[in-house]
C-alpha positions as CSV (number, residue, x, y, z in Angstrom):
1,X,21.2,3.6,-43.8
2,X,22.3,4.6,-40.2
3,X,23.3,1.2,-38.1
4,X,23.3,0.1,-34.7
5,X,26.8,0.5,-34.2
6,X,26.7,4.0,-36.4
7,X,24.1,5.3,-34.1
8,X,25.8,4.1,-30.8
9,X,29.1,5.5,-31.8
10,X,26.9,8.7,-32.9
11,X,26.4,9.3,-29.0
12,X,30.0,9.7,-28.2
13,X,30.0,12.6,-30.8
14,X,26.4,13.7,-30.1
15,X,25.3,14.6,-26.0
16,X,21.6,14.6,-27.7
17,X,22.0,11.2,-29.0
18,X,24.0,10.0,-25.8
19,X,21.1,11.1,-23.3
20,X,18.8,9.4,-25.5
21,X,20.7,6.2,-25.9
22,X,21.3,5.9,-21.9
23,X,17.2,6.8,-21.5
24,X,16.4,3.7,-23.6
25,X,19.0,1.6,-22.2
26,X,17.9,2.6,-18.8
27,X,14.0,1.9,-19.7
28,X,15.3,-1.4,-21.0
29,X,17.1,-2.4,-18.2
30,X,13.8,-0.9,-16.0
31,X,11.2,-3.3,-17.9
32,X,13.5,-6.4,-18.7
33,X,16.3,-7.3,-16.6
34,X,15.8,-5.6,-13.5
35,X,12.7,-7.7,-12.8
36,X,14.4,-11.0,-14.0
37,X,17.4,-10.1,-11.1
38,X,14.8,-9.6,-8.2
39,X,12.7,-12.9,-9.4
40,X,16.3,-14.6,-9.4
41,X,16.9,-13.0,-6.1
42,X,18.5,-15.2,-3.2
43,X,18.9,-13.2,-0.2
44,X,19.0,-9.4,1.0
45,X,23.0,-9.4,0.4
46,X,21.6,-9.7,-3.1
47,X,18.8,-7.9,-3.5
48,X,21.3,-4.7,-2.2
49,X,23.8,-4.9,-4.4
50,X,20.8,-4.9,-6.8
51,X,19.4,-1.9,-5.0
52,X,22.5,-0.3,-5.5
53,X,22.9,-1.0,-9.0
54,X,19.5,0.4,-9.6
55,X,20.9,3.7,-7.6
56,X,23.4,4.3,-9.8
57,X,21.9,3.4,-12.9
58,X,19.1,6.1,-12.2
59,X,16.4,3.2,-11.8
60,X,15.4,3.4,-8.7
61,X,13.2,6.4,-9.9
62,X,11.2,3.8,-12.2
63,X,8.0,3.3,-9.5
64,X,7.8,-0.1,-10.9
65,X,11.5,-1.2,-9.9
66,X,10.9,0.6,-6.2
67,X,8.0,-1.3,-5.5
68,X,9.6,-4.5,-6.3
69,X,12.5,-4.1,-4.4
70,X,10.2,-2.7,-0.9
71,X,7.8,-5.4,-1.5
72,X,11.1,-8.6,-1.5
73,X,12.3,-6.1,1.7
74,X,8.8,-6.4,3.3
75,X,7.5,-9.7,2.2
76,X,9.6,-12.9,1.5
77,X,11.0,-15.0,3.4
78,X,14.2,-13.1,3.4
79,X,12.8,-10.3,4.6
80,X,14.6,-7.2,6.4
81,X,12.0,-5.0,7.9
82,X,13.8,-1.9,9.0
83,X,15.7,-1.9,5.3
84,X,12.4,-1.9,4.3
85,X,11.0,0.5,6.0
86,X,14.0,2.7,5.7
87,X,13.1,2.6,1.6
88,X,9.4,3.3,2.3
89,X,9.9,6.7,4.3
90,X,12.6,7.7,1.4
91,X,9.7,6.9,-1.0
92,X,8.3,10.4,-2.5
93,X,4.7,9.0,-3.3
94,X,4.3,5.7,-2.3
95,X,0.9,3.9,-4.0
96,X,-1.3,1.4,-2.6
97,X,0.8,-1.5,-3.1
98,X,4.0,-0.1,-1.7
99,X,1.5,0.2,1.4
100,X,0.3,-3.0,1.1
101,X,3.6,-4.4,1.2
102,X,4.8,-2.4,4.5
103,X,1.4,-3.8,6.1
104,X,1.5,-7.6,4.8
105,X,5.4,-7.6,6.3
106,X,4.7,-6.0,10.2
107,X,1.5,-7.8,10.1
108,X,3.3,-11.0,9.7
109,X,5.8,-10.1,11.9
110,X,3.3,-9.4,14.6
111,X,4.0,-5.8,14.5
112,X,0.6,-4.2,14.7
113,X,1.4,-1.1,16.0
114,X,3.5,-0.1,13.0
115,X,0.6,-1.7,10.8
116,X,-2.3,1.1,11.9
117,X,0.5,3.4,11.7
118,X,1.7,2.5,7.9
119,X,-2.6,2.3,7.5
120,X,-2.7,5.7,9.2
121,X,-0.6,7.8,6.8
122,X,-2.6,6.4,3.4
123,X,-5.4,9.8,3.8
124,X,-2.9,11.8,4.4
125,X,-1.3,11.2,1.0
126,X,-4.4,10.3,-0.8
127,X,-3.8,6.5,-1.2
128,X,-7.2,4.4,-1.1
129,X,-7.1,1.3,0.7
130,X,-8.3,-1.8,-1.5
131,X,-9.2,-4.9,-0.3
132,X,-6.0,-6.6,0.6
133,X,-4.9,-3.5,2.7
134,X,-8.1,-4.4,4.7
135,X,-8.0,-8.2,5.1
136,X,-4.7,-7.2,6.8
137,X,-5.4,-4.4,9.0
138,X,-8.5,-6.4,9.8
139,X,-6.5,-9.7,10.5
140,X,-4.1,-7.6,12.8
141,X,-6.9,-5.9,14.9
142,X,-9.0,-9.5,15.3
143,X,-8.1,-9.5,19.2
144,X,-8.3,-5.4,19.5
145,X,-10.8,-2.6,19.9
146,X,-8.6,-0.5,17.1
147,X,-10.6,-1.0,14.3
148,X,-13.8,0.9,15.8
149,X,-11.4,3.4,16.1
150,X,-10.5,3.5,12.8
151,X,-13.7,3.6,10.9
152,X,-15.1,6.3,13.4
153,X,-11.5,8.4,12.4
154,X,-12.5,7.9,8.8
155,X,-15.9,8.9,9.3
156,X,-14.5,11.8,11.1
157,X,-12.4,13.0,7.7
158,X,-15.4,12.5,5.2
159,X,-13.7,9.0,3.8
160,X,-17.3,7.0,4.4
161,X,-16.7,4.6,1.5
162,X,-13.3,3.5,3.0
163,X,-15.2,3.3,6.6
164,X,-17.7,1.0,5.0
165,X,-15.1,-1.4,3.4
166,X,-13.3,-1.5,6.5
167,X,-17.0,-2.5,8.8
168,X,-17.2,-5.1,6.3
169,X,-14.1,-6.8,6.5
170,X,-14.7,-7.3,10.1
171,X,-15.9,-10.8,10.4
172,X,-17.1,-10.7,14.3
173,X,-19.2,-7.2,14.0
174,X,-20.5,-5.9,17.9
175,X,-22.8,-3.1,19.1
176,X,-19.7,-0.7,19.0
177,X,-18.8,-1.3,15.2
178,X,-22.7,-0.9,14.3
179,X,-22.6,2.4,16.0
180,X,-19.2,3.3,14.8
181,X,-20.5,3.2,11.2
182,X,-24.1,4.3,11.8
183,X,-23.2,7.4,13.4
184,X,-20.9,7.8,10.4
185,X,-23.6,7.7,8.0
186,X,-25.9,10.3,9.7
187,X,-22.5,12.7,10.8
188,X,-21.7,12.9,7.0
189,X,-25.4,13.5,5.9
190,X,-25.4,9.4,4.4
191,X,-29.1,9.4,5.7
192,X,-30.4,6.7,3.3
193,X,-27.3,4.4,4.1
194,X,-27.9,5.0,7.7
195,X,-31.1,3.7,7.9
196,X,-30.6,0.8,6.0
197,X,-27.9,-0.2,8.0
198,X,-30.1,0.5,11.3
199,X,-33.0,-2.0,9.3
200,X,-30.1,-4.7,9.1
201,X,-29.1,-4.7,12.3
202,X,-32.8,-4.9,13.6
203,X,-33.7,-7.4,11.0
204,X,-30.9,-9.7,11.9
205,X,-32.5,-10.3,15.4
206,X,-29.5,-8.6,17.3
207,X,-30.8,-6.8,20.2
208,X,-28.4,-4.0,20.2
209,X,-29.1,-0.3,21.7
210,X,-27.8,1.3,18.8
211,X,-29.8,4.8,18.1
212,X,-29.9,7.1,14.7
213,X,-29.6,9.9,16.6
């Protein structure tokens, strides 16, 4: 019967077994301790010597371990925006939360410009927004006229749904965001939706201008 130890010293004979022994030990350290280090995590001269033991252990590949490591960049309370953001744009295919992250951290920071411009880049790369990508674009365009902007620029590129979700997490909705949305309805042949929305806004008692057509 072939033991631990027989098997281990089997890789320094074996480059077959040796690449297979560091691929387990690497998704081990990936789903186990890696995760325990960033949780234990006291500052950013930490969390990049962690970084850099990831590097050279070939883990910052694992999506898993890159998101955790932008998201203590972007998020707590040790944050370090522009490391952060240097690790997003190195990022092949970022998902939604590795954008959510990069939007909760300017956002909080008050940097709202870099917000619709992190939010911008998400067709481009085929990421769908979710909710919590909206409550904070939404919550840094409260004081601005972006966000009409933004749902007519998704209306513009066929992404209705996302237009939609965006209207809806406005909480203070004027003439210009009805129109923004209705005109995306009837521009992308959303007839039905269009009208129903027109109905709401007329039911609701507000006085608007807004036309179809």
């Amino acid at each position: 019967m072939l033991t631990v130890s027989d098997w281990y010293f089997a890789g320094a004979l074996n480059p077959e077994t040796r690449e297979l022994q560091t691929a387990l030990m690497n998704k081990k350290l990936a789903s186990t301790v890696f995760p325990h280090l960033l949780e234990e995590c006291l500052g950013m001269r930490e969390l990049k010597q962690i970084h850099a033991s990831a590097i050279t252990h070939g883990l910052a590949r694992f999506a898993y371990i890159a998101s955790k490591i932008l998201a203590f960049c972007a998020k707590s309370e040790h944050k370090d925006l522009p490391y952060a953001e240097t690790l997003f744009n190195h990022m092949m295919t970022p998902n939604v939360f590795d954008f959510n992250s990069m939007i909760m951290g300017f956002s909080s920071n008050s940097e709202f410009d870099k917000v619709f411009s992190i939010f911008n880049r998400m067709p481009g790369l085929g990421v769908r927004p979710n909710a919590r990508t909206f409550t904070f674009v939404v919550k840094s365009c409260v004081s601005c006229l972006y966000l009409n902007s933004l749902i007519s620029g998704y209306c513009d590129n066929g992404l209705v749904n996302e237009a939609r979700n965006l209207f809806d997490a406005i909480p203070q909705r004027n003439d210009v965001s009805y129109s923004a949305m209705v005109s995306g309805y009837v521009k992308n042949a959303f007839f039905n939706e269009g009208i129903e929305l027109f109905r709401e806004i007329k039911n609701s008692g507000n006085r608007s201008r807004i036309s179809l057509f």
